[in-house]
C-alpha positions in Angstrom: 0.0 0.0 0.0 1.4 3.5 -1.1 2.1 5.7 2.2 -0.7 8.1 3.3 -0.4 11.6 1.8 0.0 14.2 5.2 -3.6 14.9 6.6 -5.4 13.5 3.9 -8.0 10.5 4.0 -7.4 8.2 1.5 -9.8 5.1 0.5 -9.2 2.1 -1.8 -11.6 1.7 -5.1 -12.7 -2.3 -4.7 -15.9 -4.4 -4.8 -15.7 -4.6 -1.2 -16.8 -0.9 -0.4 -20.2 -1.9 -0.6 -19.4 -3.9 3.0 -17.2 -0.9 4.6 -18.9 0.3 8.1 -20.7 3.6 8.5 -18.1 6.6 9.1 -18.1 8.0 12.7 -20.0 10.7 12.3 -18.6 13.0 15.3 -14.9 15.0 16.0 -14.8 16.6 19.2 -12.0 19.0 20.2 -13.1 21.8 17.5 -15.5 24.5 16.7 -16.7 23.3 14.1 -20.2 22.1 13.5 -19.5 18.8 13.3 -21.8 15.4 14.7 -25.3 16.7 15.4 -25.3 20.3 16.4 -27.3 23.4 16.6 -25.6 26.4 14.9 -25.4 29.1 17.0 -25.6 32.8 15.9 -27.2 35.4 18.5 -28.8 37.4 15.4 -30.8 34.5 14.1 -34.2 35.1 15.7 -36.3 32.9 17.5 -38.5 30.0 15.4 -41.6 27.8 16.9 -41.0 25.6 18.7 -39.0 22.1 17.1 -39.2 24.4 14.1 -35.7 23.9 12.3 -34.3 22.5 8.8 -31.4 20.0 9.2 -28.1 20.2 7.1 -26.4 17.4 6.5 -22.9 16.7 5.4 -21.6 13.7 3.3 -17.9 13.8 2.1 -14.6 13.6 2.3 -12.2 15.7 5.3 -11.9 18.8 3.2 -15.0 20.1 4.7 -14.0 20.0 8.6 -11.8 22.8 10.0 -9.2 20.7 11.5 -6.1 22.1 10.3 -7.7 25.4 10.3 -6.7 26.9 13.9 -9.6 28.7 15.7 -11.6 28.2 12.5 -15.2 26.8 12.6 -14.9 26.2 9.5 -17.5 26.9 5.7 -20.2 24.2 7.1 -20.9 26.1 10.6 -20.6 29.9 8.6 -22.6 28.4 6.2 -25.3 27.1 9.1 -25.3 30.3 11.0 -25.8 32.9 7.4 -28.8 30.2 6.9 -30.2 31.1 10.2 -29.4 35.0 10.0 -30.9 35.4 6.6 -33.9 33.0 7.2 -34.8 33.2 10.8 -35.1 29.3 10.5 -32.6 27.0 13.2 -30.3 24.5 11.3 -29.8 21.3 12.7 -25.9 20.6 11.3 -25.4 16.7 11.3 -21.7 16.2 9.6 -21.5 12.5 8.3 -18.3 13.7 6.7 -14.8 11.6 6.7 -12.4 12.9 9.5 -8.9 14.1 8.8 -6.7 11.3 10.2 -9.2 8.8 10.7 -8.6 5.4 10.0 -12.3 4.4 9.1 -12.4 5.1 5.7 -14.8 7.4 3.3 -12.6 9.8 1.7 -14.0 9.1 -1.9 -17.0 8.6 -4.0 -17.0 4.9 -3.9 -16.8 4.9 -0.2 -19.9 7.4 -0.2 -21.8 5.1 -1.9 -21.4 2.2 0.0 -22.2 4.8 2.9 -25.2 5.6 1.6 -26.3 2.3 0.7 -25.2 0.7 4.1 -25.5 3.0 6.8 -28.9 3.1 8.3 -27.9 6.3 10.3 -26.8 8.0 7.2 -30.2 6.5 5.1 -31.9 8.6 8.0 -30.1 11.7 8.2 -30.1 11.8 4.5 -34.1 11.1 4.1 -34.8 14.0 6.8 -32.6 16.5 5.6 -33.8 20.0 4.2 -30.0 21.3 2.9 -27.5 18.4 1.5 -23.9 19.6 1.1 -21.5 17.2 -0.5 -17.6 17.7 -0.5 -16.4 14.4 -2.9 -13.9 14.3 -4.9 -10.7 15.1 -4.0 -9.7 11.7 -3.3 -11.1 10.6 -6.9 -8.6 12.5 -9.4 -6.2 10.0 -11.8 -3.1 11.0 -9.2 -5.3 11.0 -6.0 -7.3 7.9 -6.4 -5.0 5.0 -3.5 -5.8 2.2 -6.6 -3.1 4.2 -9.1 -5.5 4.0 -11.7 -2.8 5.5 -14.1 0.0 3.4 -12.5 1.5 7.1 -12.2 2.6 6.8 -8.5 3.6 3.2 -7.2 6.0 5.1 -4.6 3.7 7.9 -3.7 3.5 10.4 -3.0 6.3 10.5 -6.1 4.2 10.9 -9.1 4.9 10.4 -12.7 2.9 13.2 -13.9 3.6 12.4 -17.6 1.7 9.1 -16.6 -1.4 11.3 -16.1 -2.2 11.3 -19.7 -5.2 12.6 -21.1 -7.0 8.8 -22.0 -6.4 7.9 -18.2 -8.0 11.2 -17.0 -10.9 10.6 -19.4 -11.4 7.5 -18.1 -10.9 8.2 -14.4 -13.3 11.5 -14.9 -16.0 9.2 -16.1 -15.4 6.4 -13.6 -16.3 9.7 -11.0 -18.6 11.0 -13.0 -20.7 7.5 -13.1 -20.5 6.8 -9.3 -21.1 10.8 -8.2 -24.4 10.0 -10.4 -25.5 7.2 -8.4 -24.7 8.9 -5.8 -27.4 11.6 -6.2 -29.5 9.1 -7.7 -29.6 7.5 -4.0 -30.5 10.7 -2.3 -33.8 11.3 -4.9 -34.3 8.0 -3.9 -34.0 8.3 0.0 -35.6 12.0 -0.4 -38.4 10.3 -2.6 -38.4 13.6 -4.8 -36.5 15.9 -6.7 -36.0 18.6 -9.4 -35.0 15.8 -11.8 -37.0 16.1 -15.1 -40.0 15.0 -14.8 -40.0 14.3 -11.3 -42.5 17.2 -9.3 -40.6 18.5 -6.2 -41.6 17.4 -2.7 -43.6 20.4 -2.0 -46.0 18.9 -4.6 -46.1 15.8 -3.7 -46.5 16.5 0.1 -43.1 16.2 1.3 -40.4 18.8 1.9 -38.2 19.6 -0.7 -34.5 19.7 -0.6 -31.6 21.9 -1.0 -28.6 19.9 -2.8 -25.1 21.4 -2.9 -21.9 20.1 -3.9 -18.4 22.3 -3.1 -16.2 21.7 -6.1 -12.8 20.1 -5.8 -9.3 22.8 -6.1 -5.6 22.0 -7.5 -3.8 21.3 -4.3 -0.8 21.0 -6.5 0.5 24.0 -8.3 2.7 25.1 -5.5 2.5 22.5 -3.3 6.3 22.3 -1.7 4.6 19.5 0.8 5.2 16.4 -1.4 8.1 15.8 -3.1 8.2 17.1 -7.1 4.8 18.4 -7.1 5.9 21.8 -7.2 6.8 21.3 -10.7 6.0 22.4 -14.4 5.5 18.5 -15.7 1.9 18.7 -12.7 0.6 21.8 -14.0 -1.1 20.4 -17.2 -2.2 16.8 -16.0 -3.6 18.3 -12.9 -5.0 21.7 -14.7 -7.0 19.4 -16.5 -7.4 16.4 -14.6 -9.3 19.1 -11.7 -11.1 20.9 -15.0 -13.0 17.7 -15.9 -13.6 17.1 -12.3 -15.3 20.2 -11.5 -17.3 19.9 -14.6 -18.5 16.4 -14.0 -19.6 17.9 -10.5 -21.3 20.8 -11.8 -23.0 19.2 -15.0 -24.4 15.9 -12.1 -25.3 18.2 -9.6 -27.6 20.2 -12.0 -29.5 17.1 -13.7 -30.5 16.2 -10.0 -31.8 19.9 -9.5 -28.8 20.9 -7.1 -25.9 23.5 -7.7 -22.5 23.4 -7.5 -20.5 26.1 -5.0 -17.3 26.7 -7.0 -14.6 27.1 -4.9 -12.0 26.0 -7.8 -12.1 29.5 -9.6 -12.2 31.5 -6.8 -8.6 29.3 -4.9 -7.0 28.6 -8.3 -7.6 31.8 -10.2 -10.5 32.8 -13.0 -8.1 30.3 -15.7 -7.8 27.7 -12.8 -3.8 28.1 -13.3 -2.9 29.8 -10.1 -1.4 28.3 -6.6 -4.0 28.2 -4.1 -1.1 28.6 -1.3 -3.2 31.6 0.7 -6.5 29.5 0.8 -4.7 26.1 2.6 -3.4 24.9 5.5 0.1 23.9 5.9 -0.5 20.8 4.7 -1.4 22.1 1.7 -4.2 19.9 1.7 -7.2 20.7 3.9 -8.3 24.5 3.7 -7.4 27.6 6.2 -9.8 30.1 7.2 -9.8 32.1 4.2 -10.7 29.1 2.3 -13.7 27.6 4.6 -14.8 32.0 4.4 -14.3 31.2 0.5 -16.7 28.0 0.5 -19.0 29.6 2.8 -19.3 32.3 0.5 -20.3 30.5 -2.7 -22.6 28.3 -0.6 -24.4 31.5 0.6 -24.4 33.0 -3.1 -26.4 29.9 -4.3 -29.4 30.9 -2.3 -31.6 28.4 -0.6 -33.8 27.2 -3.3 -36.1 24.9 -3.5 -36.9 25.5 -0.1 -39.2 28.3 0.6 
C-alpha cells in the first residue's frame, strides 16, 4: 500500500466498499459544527418551537476545520448565514470523513457504499432540508490509492507524464458515473426531486431539498509538501485532470436539481492556473480560514432554493 499523503483520508476503489462500516459521524476537540449540532448565531431570531431545517454533510475531510486553527470552518458559517438570513434553526449533522481517521470514506465509492449501508446516514439523508457534499478530491487520476494511471507506485512521487489525457478521461467518467448514483440515491432516500419529470416534494406533500456540492481545487500547483509536485510537468495533467472534475460535478449536480459552490475559480484563479497557497493549510491539503470563508461564501451565493 502507497504511504498516506499528510492529513489526507485516503480510500481504496474495490468491490468490497459496498461492506465498509458507517463513518463516525462526530470529532470533538473543534468549533466546528461537526456530529449533530445546533448552529449558534445570537442574530438569528427565534422559530416555533421544534421548528428547524437539518443540514447534512456527506464527504470527504476537506469540509471539517481541523487544520484550520480557531476556525469553525464553511459548514458552521454556512449554518449560521442560513439562520441570520432565514430566521429558521439548522440542525448541522456532519456524516463527513475525519482528517486522520482510520475508518475510511474519503472518496466517492466509499460514499456510496455509505449511503447504501448506513442506516444512520439513510436517515439523516431522508430527513434533511440542505444536503452539502464535499467528494472528490480523493477521486482524481493522481489522488485515487488504486493508481489507476500506474503514475505513483511510490507515492506520494508521481509520474505526472503518466497522467495522460486517455487515463484522465477515463478516471473523470469512472467519477462521474458513481457521483451520479450517488445523487440518484438521495432522490431516492428524499423520494423527490428537481429531476425532469420528477415534481418537487412540496408537490407531492413532502419537503423539498436543498442539494449542494463544493467543487474540488488543485492542491498541486505550488505544493512544496510532497516531493516534485511543485513542478511544471503537474501543471497540465492536474489543470486538466481538476477541469474535468469540476465539470462532472457541476453538470451531475444540475441534472438532479442541485448547484454546485465553485470554490475552484475562486482558490486557483478565473483560468484555474494559479497556486491556491493563501486558501490552505500547511499541509497544503485541507483548507485555512480564508478558504472555509471562501466555501461559505459561494454556498451563501447559491441561495436556498427549492426550499421556501
Amino acid at each position: 500500500m502507497r504511504a498516506a499523503r499528510p492529513q489526507l483520508v485516503w480510500t481504496v476503489r474495490v468491490a468490497g466498499l459496498i461492506g465498509l462500516a458507517a463513518i463516525l459521524a462526530a470529532c470533538s476537540g473543534n468549533a466546528a459544527a461537526t456530529g449533530s449540532q445546533r448552529a449558534s448565531d445570537s442574530s438569528a431570531e427565534p422559530t416555533a418551537a421544534g421548528e428547524a431545517w437539518n443540514l447534512v454533510v456527506l464527504g470527504d475531510s476537506t469540509n471539517r476545520p481541523d487544520s484550520c486553527d480557531g476556525c469553525a470552518g464553511y459548514v458552521s458559517d454556512y449554518a449560521q448565514a442560513i439562520e441570520r438570513q432565514t430566521g429558521m434553526a439548522v440542525n448541522v449533522q456532519n456524516d463527513s470523513a475525519i482528517r486522520l481517521s482510520n475508518v475510511p470514506g474519503g472518496d466517492a465509492s466509499a460514499l456510496l457504499a455509505q449511503i447504501l449501508t448506513s442506516p444512520s446516514i439513510r436517515r439523516d439523508i431522508t430527513a434533511a432540508d440542505i444536503i452539502v457534499i464535499s467528494v472528490g478530491f480523493n477521486d482524481t487520476p493522481w489522488g485515487r490509492l488504486d493508481d489507476p494511471c500506474n503514475a505513483a507506485p511510490r507515492f506520494p512521487v508521481v509520474r505526472w507524464s503518466a497522467i495522460t489525457p486517455g487515463c484522465t478521461d477515463r478516471v473523470v467518467a469512472d467519477y462521474k458515473h458513481t457521483l451520479d448514483e450517488i445523487l440518484t440515491q438521495i432522490d431516492t432516500l428524499r423520494g423527490c426531486g428537481e429531476m425532469p419529470g420528477v415534481p418537487p416534494c412540496s408537490e407531492r406533500g413532502g419537503r423539498d431539498t436543498v442539494i449542494r456540492i463544493v467543487t474540488v481545487y488543485n492542491a498541486t500547483i505550488g505544493d512544496t509538501v510532497d516531493p516534485g509536485w511543485n513542478s511544471p510537468a503537474a501543471v497540465a495533467p492536474t489543470t486538466r485532470g481538476d477541469d474535468m472534475m469540476v465539470h462532472a460535478q457541476c453538470e451531475v449536480v444540475r441534472f438532479h436539481g442541485g448547484r454546485c459552490a465553485d470554490i475552484y475559480h475562486v482558490m486557483n484563479g478565473p483560468r484555474a492556473n494559479q497556486p491556491a497557497a493563501a486558501y490552505l493549510a500547511q499541509d497544503y491539503t485541507h483548507l485555512n480560514l480564508r478558504g472555509h470563508q471562501a466555501a461559505a461564501a459561494a454556498l451563501i451565493r447559491l441561495g436556498l432554493a427549492p426550499l421556501r
